[in-house]
Backbone as CSV, one residue per row, in Angstrom:
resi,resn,N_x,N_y,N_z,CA_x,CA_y,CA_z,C_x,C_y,C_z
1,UNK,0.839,-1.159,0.000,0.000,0.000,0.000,0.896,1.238,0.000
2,UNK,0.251,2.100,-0.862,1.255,3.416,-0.808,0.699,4.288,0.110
3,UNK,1.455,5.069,0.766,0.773,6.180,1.132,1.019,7.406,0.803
4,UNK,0.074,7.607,0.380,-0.190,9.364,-0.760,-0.388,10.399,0.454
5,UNK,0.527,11.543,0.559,0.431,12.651,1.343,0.149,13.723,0.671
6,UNK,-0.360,14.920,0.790,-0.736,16.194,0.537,0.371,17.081,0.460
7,UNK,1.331,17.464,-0.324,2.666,18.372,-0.404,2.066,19.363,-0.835
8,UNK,2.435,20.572,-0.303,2.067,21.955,-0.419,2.660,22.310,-1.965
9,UNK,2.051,23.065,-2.908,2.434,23.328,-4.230,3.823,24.282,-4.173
10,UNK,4.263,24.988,-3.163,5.873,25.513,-2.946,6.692,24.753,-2.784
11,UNK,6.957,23.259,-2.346,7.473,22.459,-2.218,7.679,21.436,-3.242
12,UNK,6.747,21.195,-4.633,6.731,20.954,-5.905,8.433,20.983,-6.560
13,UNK,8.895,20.305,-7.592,10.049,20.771,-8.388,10.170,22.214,-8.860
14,UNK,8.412,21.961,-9.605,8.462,23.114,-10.734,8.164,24.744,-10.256
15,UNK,7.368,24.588,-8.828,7.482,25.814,-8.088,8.191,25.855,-6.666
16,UNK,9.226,25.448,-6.446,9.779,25.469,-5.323,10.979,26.688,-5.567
17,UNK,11.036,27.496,-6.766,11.119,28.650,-6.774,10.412,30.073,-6.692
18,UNK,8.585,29.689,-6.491,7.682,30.558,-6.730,7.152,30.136,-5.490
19,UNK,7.113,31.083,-4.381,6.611,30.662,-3.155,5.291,32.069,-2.695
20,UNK,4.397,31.446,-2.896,3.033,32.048,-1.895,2.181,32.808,-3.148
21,UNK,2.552,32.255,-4.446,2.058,33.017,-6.019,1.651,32.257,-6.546
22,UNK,0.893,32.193,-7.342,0.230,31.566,-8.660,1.231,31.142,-9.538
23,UNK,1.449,29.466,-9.867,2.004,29.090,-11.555,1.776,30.389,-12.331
24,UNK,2.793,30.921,-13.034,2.949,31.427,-13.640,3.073,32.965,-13.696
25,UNK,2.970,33.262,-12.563,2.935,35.007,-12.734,4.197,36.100,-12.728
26,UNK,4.799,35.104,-12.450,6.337,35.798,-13.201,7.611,36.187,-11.997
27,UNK,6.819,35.841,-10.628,7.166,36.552,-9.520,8.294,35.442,-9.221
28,UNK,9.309,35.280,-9.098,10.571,34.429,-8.564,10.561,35.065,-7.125
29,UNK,10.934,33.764,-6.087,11.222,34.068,-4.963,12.830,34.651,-4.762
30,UNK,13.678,34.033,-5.575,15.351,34.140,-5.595,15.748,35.142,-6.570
31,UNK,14.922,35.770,-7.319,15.192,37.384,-8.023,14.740,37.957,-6.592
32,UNK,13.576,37.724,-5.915,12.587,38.879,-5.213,14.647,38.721,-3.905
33,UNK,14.794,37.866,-3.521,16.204,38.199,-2.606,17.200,38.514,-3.176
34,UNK,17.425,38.048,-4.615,18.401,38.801,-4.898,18.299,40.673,-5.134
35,UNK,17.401,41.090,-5.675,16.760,42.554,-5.008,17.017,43.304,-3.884
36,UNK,16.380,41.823,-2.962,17.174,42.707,-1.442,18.270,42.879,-1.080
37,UNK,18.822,41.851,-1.215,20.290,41.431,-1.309,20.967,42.971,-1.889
38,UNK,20.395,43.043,-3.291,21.393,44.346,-3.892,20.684,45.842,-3.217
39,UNK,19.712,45.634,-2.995,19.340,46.678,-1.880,20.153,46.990,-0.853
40,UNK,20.072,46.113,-0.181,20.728,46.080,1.524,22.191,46.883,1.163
41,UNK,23.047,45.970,-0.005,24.488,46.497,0.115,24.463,47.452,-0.357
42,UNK,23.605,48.438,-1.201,23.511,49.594,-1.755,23.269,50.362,-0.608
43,UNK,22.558,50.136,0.676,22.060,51.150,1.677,23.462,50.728,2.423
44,UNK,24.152,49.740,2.563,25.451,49.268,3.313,26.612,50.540,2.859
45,UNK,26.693,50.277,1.607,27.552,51.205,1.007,27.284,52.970,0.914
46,UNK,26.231,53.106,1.111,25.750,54.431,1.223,25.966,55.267,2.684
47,UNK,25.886,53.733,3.890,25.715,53.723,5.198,27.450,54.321,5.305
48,UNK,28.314,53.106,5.073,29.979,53.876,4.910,30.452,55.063,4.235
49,UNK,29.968,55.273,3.648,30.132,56.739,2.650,29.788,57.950,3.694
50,UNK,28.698,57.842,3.562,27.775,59.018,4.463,29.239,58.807,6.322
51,UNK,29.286,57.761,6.526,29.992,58.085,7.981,31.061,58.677,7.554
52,UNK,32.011,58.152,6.529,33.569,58.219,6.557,33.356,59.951,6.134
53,UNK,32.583,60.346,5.463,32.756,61.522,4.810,32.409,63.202,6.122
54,UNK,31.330,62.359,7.089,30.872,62.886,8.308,31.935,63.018,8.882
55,UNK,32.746,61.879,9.244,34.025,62.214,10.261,35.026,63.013,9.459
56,UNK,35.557,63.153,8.344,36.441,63.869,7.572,35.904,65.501,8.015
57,UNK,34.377,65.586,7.776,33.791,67.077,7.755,34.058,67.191,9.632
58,UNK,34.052,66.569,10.359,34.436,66.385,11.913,35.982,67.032,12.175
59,UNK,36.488,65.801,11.370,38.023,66.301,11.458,38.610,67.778,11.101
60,UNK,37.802,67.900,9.927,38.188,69.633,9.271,37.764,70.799,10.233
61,UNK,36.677,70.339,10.818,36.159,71.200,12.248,36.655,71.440,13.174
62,UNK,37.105,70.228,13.821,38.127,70.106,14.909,39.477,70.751,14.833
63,UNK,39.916,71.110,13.696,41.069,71.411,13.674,41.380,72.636,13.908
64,UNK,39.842,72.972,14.054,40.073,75.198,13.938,39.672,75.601,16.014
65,UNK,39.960,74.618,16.612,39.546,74.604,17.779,40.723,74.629,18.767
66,UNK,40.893,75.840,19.663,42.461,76.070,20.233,42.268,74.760,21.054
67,UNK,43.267,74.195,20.858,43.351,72.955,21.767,44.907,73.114,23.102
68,UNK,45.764,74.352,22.529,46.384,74.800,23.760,45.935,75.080,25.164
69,UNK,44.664,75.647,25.038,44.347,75.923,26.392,43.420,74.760,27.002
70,UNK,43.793,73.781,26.627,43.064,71.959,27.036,43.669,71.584,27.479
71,UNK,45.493,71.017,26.880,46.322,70.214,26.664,47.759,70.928,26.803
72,UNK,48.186,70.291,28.061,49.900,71.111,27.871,50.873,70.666,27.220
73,UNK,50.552,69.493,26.091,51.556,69.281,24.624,50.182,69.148,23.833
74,UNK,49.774,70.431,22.885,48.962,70.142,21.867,49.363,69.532,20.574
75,UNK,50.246,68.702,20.841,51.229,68.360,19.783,51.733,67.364,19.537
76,UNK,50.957,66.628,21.110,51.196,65.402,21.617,51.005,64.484,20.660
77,UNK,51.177,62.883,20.707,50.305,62.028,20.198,49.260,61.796,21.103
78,UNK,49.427,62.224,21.751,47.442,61.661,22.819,46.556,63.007,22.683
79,UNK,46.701,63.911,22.228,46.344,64.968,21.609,45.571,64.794,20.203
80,UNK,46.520,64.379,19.683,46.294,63.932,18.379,45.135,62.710,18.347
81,UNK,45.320,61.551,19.138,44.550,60.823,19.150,43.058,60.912,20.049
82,UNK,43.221,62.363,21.172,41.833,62.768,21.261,41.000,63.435,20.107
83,UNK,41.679,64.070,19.493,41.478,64.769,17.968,40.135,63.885,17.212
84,UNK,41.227,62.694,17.162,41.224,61.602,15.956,39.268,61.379,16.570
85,UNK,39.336,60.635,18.001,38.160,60.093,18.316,37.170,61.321,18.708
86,UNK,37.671,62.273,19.057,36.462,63.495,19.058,35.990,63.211,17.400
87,UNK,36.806,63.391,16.527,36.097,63.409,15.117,35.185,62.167,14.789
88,UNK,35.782,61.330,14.785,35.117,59.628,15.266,33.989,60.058,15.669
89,UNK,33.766,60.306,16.605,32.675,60.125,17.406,31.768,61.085,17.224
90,UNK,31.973,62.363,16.913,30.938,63.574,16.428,30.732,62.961,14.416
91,UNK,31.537,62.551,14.015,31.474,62.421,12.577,30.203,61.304,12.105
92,UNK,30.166,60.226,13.959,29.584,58.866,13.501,28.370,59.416,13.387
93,UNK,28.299,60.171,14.857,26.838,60.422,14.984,26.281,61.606,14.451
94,UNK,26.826,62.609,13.322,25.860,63.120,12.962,25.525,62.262,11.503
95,UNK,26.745,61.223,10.767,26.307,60.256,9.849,25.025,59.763,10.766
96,UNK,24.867,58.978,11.527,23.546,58.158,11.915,22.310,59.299,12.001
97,UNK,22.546,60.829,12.705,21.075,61.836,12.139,21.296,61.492,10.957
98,UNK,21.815,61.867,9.773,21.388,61.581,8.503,20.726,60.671,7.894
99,UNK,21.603,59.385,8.168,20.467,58.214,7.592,19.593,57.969,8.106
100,UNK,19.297,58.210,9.329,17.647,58.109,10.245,16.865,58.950,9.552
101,UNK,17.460,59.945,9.660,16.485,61.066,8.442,15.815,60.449,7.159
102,UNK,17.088,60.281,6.311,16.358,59.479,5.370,15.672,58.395,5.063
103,UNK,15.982,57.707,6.420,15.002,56.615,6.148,13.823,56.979,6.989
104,UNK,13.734,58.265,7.718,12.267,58.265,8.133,11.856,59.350,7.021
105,UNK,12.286,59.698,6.433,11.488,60.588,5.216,11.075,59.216,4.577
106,UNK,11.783,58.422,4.132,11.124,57.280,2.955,10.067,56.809,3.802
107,UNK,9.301,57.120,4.977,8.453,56.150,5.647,7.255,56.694,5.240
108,UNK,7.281,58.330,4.524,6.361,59.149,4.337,5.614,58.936,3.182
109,UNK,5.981,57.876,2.020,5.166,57.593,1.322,4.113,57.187,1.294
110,UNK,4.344,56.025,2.540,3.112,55.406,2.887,2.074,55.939,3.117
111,UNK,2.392,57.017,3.574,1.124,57.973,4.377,0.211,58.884,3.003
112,UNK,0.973,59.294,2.141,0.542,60.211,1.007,0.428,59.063,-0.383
């Protein structure tokens, strides 16, 4: 005796690339991730850009700031390397206002 079970039509050969769609409508599950996939690293790469370029505009700032009357070797290397992470750290976080921004502006479509 055989026993015949009920397999869900996503689990099939011929659609176990077309998941939660109709035979035939054109919709691939592994285009629809590869999409995200090139999404994600496009917002990844946008994400590094936007910081590295924040801390550079940090660094150029920092530099016009008397740091003699802070530090009794402004000339130091630990000087230098408060420099470095003041910029770091003001550069990261006004990169992160930015992309929060933009991704809460993109939330505004929904609404309009």
């Amino acid at each position: 005796m055989h026993n015949k079970t009920a397999v869900p039509g996503w689990l099939h050969t011929q659609s176990a690339r077309t998941i939660g769609v109709q035979k035939g409508s054109g919709f691939s599950f592994m285009e629809y991730m590869d999409q995200v996939n090139a999404s994600l690293g496009m917002k990844g790469v946008l994400n590094i850009v936007l910081v590295l370029v924040f801390i550079g505009f940090s660094w150029w700032a920092v530099q016009e700031l008397k740091w003699e009357s802070l530090f009794k070797r402004p000339k130091s290397p630990q000087a230098k390397l408060l420099q470095i992470l003041i910029s770091v750290a003001l550069g990261y976080q006004i990169a992160r206002f930015v992309i929060d921004y933009l991704a809460w502006s993109t939330w505004f479509s929904g609404i309009f």
